[in-house]
C-alpha positions as CSV (number, residue, x, y, z in Angstrom):
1,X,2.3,37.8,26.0
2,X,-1.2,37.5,25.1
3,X,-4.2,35.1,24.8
4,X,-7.2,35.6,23.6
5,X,-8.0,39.1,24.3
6,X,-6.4,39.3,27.2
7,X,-2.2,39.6,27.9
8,X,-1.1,37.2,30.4
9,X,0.6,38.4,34.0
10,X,4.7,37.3,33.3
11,X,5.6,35.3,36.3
12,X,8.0,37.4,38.2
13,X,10.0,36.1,41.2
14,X,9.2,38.6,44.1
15,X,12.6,38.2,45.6
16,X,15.1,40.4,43.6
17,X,17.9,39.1,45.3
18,X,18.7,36.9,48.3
19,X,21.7,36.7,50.3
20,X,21.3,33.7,52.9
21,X,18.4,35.2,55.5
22,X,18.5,38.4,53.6
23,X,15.8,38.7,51.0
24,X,15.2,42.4,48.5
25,X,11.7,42.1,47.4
26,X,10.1,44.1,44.8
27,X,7.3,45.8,47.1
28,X,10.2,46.2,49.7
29,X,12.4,48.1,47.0
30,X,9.3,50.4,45.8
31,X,9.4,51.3,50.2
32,X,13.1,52.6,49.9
33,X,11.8,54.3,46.5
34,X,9.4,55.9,48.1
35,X,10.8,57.3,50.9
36,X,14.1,58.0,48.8
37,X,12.1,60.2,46.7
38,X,10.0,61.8,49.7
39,X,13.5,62.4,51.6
40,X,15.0,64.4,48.0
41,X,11.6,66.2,47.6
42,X,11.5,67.2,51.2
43,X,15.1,68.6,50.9
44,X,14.0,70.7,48.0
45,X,11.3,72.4,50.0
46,X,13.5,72.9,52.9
47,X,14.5,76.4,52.3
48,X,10.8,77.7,52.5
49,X,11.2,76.7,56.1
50,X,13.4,77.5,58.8
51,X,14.1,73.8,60.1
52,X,17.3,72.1,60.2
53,X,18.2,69.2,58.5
54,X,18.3,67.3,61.5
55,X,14.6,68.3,62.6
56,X,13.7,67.5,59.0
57,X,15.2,64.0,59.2
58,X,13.6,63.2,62.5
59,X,9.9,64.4,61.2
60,X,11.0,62.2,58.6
61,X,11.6,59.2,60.2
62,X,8.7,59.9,63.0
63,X,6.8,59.8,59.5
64,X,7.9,56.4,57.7
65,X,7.2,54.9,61.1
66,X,3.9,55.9,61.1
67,X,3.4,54.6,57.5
68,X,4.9,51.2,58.6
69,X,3.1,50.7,62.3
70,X,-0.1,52.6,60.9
71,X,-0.4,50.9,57.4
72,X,-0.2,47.4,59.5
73,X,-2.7,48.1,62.1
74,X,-4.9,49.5,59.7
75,X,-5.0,46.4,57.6
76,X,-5.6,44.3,60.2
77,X,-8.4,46.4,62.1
78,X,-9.7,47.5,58.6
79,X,-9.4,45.2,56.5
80,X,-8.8,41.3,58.4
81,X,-10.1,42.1,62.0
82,X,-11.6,38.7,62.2
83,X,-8.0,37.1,62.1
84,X,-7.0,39.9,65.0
85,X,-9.5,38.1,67.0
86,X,-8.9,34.8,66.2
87,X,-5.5,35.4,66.9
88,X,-3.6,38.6,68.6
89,X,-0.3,37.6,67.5
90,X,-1.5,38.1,63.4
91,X,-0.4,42.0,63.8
92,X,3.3,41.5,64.4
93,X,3.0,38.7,61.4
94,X,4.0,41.2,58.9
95,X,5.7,38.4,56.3
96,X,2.1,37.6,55.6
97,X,1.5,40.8,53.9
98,X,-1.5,43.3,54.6
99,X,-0.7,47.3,54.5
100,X,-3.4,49.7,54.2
101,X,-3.0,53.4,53.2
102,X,-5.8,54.3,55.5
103,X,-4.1,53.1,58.3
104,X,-0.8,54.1,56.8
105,X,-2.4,58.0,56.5
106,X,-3.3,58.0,60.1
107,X,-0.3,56.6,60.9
108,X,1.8,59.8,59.4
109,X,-0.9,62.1,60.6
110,X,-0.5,61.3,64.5
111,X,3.2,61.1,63.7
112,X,3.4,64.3,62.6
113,X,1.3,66.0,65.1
114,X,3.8,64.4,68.0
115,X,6.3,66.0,66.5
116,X,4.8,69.2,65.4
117,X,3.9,69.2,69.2
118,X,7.4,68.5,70.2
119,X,8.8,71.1,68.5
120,X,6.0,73.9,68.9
121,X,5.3,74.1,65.5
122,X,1.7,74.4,63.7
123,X,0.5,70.5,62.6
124,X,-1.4,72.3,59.7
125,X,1.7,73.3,59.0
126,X,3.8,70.4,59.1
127,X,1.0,68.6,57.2
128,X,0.8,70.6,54.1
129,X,4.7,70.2,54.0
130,X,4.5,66.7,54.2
131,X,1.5,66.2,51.8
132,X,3.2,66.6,48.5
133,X,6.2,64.0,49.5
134,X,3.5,61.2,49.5
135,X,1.9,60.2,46.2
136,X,5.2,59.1,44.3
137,X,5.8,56.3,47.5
138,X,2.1,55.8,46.9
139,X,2.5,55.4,42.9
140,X,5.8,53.3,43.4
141,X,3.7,50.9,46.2
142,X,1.0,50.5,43.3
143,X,3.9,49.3,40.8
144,X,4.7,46.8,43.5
145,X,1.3,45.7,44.2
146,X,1.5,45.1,40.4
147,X,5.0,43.4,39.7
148,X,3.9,41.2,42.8
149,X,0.5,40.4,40.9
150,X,-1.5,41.4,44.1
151,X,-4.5,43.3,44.7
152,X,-5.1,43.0,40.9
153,X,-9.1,44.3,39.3
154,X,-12.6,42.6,38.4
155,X,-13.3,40.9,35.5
156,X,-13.2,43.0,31.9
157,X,-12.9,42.4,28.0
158,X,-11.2,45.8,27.9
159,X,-7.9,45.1,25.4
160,X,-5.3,46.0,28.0
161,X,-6.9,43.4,30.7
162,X,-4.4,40.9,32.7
163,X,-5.3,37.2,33.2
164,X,-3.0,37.4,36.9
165,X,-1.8,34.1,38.1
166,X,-3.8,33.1,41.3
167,X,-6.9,35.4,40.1
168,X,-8.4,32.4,38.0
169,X,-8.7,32.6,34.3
170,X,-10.8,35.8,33.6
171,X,-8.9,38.6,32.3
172,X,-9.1,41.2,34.9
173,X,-8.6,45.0,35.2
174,X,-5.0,46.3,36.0
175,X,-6.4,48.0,39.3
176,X,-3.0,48.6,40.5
177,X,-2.2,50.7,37.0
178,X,-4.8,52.9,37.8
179,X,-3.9,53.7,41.1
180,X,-0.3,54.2,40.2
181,X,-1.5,56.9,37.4
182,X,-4.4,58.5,39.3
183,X,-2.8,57.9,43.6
184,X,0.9,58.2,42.2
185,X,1.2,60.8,39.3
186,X,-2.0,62.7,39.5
187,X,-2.1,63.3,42.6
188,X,1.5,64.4,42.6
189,X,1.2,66.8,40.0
190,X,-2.0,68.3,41.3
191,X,-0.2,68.8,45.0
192,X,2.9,69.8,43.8
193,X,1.7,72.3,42.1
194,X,-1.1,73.8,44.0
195,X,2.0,73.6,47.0
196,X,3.9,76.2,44.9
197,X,2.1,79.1,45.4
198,X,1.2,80.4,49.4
199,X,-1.5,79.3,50.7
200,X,-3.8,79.2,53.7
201,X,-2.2,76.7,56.6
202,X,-4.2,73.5,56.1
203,X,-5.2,73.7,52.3
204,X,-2.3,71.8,51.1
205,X,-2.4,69.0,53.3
206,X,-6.8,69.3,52.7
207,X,-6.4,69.2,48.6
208,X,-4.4,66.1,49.3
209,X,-7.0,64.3,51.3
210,X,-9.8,65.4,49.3
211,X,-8.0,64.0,46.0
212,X,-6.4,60.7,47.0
213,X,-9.8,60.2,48.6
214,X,-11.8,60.8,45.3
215,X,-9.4,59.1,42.9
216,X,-9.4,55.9,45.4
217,X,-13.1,55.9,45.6
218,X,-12.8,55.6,41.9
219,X,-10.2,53.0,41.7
220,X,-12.4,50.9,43.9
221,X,-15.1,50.1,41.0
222,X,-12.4,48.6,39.1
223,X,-10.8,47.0,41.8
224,X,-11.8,43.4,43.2
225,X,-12.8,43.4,46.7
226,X,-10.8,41.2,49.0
227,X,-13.1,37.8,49.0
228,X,-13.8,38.4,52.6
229,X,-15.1,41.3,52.5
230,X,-17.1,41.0,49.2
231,X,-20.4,41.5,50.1
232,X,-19.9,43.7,53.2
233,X,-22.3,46.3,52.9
234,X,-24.5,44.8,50.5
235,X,-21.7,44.8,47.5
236,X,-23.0,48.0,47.2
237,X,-20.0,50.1,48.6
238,X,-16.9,48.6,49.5
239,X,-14.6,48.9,52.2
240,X,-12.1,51.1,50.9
241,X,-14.9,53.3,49.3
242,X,-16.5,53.5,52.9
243,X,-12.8,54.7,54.2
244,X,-12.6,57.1,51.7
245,X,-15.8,58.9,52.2
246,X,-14.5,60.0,55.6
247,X,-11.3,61.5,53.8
248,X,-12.7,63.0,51.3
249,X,-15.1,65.2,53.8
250,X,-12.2,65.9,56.0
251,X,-9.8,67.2,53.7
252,X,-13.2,69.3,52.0
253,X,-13.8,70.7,55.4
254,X,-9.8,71.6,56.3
255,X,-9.4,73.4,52.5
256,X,-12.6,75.4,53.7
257,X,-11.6,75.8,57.2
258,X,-7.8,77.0,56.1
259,X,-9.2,79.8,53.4
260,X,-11.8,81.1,56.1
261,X,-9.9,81.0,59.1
262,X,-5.6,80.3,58.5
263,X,-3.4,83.3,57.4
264,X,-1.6,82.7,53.5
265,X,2.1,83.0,54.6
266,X,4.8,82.6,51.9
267,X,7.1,80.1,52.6
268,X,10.0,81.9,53.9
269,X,13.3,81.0,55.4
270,X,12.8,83.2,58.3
271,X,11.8,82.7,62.0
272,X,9.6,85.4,61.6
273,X,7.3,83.1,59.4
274,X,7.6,80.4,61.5
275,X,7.0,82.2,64.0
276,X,3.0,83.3,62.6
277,X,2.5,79.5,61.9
278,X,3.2,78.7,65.2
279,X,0.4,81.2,66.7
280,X,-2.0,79.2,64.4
281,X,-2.1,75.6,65.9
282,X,-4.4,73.6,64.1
């Protein structure tokens, strides 16, 4: 449906189905598909490694609890700390909404290193086997983001803008479009395949943060700023440009750090290979 220029957001129930207290909502399902789709990826690239199943479930799960607890408190400390103050009790009130991937990324990486610790494995290690699982639950959140007509784009005449309900009547960019193509399939495909070949520990998981950072510092100039937050540094910058700076220079510095200083091990099912990851802790 269009008007004028612009094609009008269809208004779409964000409860798929509900069953008394129960409630399936669309961002909820595009979760389970994301960590669905991580789970059958990571049981792909099992035999490169000599885990279990069972160790690769529990990394697993260490994982989506870091997205969960991590994206939370790193919407609320990044993104709404003013309601934090004003009221402790806001970061447990998760049916409000507010998940950040910043805080979500952190979240998986101190996961991971707990139980890369745990086990005695190499966290460079355990992070460039993680990195390629993430951008199609990343693409599938955007889709969310976008069926719930959230976190929608600024203002545009471009033909394929959106007039969203709630965002007023100026067509607006479809923000959460572009982050499913460039956060959710891009980024995919560029992991995925420069995971295929050996590399040094640490470049895998690097490539990934120096990408998602750089494709969501683009995002962001097509993306409206949360009102709050507007004018934060000067609407010159926003905050999830400033957040991705940071990301961008750490995973720039790890790809450097892993081709100057990590061994390139083939991904082997043998204890042997573990075994020379191990030695090189990161």
């Amino acid at each position: 449906m269009s008007q004028g220029n612009a094609l009008v957001f269809p208004q779409i129930d964000p409860i798929i189905v509900e069953i008394g207290p129960l409630a399936l909502r669309w961002y909820g399902l595009m979760y389970l598909v994301g960590f669905a789709a991580a789970y059958w990826l990571a049981t792909r690239r099992l035999p490169r490694t000599s885990w279990s199943k069972d160790q690769l479930s529990d990394l697993l799960f260490w994982c989506f609890m870091g997205v969960i607890i991590g994206g939370r408190v790193g919407y609320v400390m990044f993104y709404n700390f003013s309601a934090f103050l004003d009221n402790p009790l806001y970061l447990f009130k998760i049916n409000e909404g507010g998940m950040s991937f910043h805080g979500g990324c952190l979240g998986v990486i101190l996961a991971a290193f707990l139980y890369a610790k745990k086990q005695g494995w190499s966290f460079l290690y355990v992070g460039d086997f993680i990195a390629p699982l993430v951008p199609i639950g990343l693409g599938a959140g955007r889709i969310g983001n976008f069926i719930n007509g959230e976190l929608w784009g600024r203002t545009t005449d471009v033909p394929w803008a959106f007039i969203f309900p709630g965002a007023g009547p100026e067509p607006r960019h479809p923000s959460q479009l572009y982050q499913f193509a460039l956060e959710g399939v891009l980024l995919f495909v560029i992991v995925w395949l420069y995971s295929v070949k050996p590399r040094p520990t640490g470049a895998v998981g690097g490539v990934f943060l120096f990408a998602y950072g750089l494709f969501r510092f683009i995002v962001e100039f097509f993306r409206q700023p949360d009102e709050h937050l507007a004018n934060l540094y000067g609407s010159l910058i926003t905050q999830g440009q400033m957040l991705s700076i940071p990301m961008m220079l750490a995973g720039a510095g790890l790809v450097v750090y892993a081709y100057k200083y990590q061994p390139t091990v083939a991904h082997q099912n043998t204890n042997a290979t573990q075994a020379s990851h191990n030695k090189s802790k990161g």
